[in-house]
Biotite code that builds the C-alpha atoms (Angstrom):
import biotite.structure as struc

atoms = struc.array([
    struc.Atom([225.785, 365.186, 259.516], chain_id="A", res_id=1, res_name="UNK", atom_name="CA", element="C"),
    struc.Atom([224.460, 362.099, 260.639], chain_id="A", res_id=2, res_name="UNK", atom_name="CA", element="C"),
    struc.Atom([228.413, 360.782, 261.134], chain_id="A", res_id=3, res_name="UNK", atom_name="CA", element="C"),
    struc.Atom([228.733, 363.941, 263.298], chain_id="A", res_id=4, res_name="UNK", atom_name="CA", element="C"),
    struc.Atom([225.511, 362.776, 265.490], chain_id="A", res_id=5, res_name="UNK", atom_name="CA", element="C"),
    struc.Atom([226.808, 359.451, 265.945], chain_id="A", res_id=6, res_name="UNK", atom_name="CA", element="C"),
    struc.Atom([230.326, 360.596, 266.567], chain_id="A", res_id=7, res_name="UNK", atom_name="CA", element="C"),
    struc.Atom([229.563, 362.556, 269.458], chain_id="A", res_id=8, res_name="UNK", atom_name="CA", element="C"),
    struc.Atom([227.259, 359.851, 271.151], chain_id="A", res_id=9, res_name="UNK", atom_name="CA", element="C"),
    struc.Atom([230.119, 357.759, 270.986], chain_id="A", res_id=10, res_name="UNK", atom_name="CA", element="C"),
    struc.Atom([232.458, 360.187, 272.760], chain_id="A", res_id=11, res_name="UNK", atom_name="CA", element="C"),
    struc.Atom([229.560, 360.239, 275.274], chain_id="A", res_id=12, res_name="UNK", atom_name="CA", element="C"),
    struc.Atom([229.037, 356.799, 275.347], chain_id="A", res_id=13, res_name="UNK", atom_name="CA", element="C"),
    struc.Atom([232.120, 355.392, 276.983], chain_id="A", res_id=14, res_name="UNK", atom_name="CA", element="C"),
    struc.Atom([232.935, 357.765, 279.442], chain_id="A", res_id=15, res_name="UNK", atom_name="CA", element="C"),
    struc.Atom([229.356, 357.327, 280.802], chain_id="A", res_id=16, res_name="UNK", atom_name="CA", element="C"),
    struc.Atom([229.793, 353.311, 280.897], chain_id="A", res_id=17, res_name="UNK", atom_name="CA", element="C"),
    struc.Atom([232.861, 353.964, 282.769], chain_id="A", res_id=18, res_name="UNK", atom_name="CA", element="C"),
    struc.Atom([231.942, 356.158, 285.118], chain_id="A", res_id=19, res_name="UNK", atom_name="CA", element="C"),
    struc.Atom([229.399, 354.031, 285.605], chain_id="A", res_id=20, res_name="UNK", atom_name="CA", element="C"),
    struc.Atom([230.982, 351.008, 285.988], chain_id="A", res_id=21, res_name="UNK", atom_name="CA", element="C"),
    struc.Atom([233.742, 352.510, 288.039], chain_id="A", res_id=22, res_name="UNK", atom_name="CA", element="C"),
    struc.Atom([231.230, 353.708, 290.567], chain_id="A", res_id=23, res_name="UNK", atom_name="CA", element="C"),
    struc.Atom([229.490, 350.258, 291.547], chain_id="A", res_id=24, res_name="UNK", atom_name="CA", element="C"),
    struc.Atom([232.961, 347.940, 291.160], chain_id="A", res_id=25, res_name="UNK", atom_name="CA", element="C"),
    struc.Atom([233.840, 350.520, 294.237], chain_id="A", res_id=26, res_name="UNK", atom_name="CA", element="C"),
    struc.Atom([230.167, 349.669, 295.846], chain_id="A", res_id=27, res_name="UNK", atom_name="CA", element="C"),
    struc.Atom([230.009, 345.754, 294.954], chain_id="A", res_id=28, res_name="UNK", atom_name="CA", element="C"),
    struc.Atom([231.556, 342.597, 293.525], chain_id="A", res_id=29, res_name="UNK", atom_name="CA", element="C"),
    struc.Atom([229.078, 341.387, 291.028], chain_id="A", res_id=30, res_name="UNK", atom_name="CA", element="C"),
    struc.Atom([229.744, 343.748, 287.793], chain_id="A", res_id=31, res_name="UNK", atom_name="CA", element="C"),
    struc.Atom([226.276, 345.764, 288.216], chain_id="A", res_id=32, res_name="UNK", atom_name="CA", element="C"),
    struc.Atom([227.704, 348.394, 286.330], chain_id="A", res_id=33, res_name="UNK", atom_name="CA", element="C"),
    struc.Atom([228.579, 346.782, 283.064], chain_id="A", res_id=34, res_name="UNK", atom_name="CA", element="C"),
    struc.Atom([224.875, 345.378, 283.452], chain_id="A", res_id=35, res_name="UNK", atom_name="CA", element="C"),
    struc.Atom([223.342, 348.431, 284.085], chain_id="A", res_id=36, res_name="UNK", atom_name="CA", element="C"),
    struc.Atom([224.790, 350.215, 280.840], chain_id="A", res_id=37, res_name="UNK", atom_name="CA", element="C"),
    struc.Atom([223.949, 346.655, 278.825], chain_id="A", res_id=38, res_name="UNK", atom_name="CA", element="C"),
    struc.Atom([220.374, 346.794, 280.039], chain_id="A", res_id=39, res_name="UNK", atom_name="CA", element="C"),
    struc.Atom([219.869, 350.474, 279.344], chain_id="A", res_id=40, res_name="UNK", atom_name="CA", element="C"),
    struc.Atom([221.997, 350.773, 276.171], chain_id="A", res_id=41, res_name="UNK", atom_name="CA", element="C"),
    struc.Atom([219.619, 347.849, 274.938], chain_id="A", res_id=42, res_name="UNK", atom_name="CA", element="C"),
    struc.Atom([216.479, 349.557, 275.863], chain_id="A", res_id=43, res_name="UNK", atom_name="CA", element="C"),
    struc.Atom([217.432, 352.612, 274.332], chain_id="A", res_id=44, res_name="UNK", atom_name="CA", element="C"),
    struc.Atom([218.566, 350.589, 270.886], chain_id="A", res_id=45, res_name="UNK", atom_name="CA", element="C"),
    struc.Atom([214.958, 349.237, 271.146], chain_id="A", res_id=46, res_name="UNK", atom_name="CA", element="C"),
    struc.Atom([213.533, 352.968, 271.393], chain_id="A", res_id=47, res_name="UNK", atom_name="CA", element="C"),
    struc.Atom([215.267, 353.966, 268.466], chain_id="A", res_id=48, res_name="UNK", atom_name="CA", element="C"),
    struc.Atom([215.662, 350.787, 266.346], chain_id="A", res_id=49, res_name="UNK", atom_name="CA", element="C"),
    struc.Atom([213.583, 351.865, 263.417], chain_id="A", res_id=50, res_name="UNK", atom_name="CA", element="C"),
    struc.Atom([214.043, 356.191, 263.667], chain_id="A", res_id=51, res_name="UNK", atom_name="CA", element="C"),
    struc.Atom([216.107, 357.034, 260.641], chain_id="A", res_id=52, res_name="UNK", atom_name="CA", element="C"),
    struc.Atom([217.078, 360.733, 262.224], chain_id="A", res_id=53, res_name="UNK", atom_name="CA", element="C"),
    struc.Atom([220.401, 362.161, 263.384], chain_id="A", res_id=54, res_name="UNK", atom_name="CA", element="C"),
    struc.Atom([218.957, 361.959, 266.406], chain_id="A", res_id=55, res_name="UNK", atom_name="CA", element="C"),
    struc.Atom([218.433, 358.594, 266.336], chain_id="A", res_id=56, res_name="UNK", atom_name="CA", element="C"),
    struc.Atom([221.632, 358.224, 264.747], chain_id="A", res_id=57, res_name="UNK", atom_name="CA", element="C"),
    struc.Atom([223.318, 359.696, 267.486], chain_id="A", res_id=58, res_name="UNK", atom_name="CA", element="C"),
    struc.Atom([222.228, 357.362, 269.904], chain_id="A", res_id=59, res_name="UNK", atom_name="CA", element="C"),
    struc.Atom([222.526, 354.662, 268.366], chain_id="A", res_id=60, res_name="UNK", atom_name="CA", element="C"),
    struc.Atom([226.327, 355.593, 268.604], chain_id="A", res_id=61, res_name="UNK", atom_name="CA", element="C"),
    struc.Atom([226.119, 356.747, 272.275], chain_id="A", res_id=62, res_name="UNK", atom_name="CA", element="C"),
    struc.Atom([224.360, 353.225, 273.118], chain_id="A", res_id=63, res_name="UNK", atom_name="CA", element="C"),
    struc.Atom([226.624, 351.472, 271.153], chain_id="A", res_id=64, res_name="UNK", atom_name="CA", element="C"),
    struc.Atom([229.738, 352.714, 273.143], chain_id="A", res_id=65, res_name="UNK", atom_name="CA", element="C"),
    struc.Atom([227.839, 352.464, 276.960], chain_id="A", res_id=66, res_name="UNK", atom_name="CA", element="C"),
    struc.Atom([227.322, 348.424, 276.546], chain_id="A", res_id=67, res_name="UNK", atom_name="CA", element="C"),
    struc.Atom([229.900, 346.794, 275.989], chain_id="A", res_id=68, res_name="UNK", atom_name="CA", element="C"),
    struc.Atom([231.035, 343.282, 275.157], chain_id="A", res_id=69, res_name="UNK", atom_name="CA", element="C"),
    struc.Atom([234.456, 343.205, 276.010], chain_id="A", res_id=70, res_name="UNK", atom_name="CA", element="C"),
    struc.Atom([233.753, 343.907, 279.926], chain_id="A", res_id=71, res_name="UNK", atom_name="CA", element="C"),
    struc.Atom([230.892, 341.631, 279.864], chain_id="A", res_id=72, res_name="UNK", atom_name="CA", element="C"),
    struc.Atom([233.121, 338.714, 278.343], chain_id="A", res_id=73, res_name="UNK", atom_name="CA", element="C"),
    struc.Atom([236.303, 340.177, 280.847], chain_id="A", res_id=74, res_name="UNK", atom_name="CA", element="C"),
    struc.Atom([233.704, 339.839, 283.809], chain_id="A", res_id=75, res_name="UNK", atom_name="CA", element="C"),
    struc.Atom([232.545, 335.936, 282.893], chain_id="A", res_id=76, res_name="UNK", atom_name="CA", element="C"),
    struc.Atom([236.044, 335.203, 282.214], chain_id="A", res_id=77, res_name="UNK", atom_name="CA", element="C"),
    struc.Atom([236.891, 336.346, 285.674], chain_id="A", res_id=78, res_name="UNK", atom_name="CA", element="C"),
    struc.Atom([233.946, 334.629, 287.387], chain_id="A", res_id=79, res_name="UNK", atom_name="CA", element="C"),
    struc.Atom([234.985, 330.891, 286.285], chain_id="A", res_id=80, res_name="UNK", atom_name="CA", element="C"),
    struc.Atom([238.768, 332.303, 286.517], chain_id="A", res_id=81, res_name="UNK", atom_name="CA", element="C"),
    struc.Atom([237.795, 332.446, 290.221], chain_id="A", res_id=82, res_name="UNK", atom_name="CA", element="C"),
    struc.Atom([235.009, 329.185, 290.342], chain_id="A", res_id=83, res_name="UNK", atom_name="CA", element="C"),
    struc.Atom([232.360, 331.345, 290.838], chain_id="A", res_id=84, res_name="UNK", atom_name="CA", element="C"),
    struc.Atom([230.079, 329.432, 288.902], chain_id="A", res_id=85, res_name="UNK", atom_name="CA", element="C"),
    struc.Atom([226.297, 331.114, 290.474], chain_id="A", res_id=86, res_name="UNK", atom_name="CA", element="C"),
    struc.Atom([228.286, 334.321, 290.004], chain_id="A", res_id=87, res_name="UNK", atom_name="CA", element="C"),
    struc.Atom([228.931, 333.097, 286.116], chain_id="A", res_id=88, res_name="UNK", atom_name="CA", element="C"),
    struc.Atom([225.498, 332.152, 285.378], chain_id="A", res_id=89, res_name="UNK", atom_name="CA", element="C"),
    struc.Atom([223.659, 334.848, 287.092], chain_id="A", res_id=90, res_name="UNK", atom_name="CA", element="C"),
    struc.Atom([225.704, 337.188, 285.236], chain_id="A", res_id=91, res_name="UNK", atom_name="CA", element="C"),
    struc.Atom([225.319, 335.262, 281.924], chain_id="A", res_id=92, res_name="UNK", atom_name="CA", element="C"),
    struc.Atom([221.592, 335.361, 282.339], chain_id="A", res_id=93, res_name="UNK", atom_name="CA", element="C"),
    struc.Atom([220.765, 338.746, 283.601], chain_id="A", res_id=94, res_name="UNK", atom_name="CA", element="C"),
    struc.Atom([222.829, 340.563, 281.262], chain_id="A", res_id=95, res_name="UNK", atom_name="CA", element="C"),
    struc.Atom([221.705, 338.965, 278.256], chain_id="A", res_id=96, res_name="UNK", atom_name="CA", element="C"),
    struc.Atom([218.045, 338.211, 279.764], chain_id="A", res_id=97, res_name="UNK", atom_name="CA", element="C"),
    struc.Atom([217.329, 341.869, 280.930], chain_id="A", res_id=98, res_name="UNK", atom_name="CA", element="C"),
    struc.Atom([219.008, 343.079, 277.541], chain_id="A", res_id=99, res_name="UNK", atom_name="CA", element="C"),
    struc.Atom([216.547, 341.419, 275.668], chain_id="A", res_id=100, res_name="UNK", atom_name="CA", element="C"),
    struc.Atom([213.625, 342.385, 277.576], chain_id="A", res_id=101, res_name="UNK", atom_name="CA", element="C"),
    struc.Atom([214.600, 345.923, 277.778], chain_id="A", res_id=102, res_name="UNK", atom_name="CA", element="C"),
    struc.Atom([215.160, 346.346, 274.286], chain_id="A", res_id=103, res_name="UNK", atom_name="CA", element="C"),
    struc.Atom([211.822, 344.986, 273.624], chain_id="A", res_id=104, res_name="UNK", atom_name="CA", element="C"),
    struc.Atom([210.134, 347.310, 275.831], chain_id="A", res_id=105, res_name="UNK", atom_name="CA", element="C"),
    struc.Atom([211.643, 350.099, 273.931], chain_id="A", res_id=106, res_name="UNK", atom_name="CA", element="C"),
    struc.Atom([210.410, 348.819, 270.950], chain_id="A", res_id=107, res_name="UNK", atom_name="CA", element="C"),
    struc.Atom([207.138, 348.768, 272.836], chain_id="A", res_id=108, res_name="UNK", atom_name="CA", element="C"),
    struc.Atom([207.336, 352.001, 274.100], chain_id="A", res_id=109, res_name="UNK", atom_name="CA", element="C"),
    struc.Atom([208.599, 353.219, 270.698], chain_id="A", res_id=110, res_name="UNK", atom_name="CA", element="C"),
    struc.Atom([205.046, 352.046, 269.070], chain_id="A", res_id=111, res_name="UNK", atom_name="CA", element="C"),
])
């Protein structure tokens, strides 16, 4: 069962980080959406981190497929591709920064 939980928050989990994503590329050029889902994907994992239910389960799997590392790495890439190097570090720093942060206040909130 708990496969089933986890299964289904992963076929939830992408298409939310894309839609996501997809909506503030169209809105700016700094990738906002792919640190939006990495920030709230972590702070979720924090939530949950020690929760042995399906539930739990289940979200881990739905967090795990809303961040992502591939997009994050695509989106660095891209910014010293195009020598944006503020662009590169602010994104470097914010994403993995707020990530941290976030998933310790879940684990705050979670106590």
């Amino acid at each position: 069962m708990r496969l089933v939980f986890f299964l289904v928050g992963a076929a939830l989990g992408a298409p939310t980080r894309y839609l996501i994503d997809t909506y503030f590329r169209s809105q700016y050029r700094f990738p906002v959406g792919i640190l939006a889902v990495n920030v709230l994907g972590s702070f979720l994992i924090g939530l949950v981190a020690e929760a042995q239910s399906n539930l739990a389960f289940g979200l881990l799997g739905f967090c795990g497929s809303l961040t992502t590392w591939s997009a994050f790495a695509l989106d660095l890439f891209d910014s010293a591709d195009r020598g944006r190097p503020k662009e590169f570090a602010v994104n470097l720093i914010a994403n993995y920064g707020l990530g941290v942060v976030a998933a310790l206040i879940g684990l705050w909130v979670a106590q």
